[in-house]
N, C-alpha and C positions, 0 to 999 in steps of 0.2 A: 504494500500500500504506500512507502512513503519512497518508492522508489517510481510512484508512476508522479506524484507530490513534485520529485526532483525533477521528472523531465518537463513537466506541465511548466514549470517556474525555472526552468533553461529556454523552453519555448517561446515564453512569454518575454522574456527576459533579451533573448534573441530579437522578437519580433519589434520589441521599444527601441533597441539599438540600431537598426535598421530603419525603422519608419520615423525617426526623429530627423534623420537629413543634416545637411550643411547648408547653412548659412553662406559660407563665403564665396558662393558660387552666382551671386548677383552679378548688377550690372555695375560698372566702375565708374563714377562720378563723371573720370574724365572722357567715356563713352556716352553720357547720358546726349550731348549735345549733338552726336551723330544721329541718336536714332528719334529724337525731335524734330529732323527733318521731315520733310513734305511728303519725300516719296518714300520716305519708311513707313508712312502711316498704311492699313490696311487699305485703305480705298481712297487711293494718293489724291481722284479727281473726282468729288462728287457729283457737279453735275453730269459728268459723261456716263456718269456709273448710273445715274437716274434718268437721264435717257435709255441708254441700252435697257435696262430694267423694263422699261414703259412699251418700251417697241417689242422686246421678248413674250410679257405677258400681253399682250394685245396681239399678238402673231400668234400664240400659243392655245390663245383662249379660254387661260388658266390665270388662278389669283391665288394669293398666298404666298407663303413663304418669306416675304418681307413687306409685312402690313399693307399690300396694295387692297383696294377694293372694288369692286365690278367686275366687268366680265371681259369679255375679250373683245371687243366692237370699240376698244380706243379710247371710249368714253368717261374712263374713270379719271 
């Protein structure tokens, strides 16, 4: 019995050591200023990106996915 005790609390003990992580694997201060940039940003050009968006689902004549509403006839 206190031999299954040890491995549960080797296990667990394992499992904290592990899932606790490092810290020092951020971003470096003196990188921050790189990735502020325009075109690091996910969706470097919003209006292009909300075009293309508007012409997809209106050719598609499907909604969703990124809060549009209406149907596919242009209109929304």
């Amino acid at each position: 019995m206190t031999f299954k005790k040890i491995i549960v609390a080797a296990i667990l003990l394992t499992m904290t050591l592990i899932s606790s992580g490092c810290t020092s694997l951020g971003v470096e201060p003196y990188d921050r200023d790189l990735l502020a940039k325009g075109k690091m940003a996910l969706n470097s050009s919003p209006l292009d990106s909300a075009l293309d968006d508007h012409i997809y689902f209106s050719k598609e004549a499907t909604s969703g996915g990124r809060s549009f509403a209406g149907g596919g006839c242009g209109c929304n």
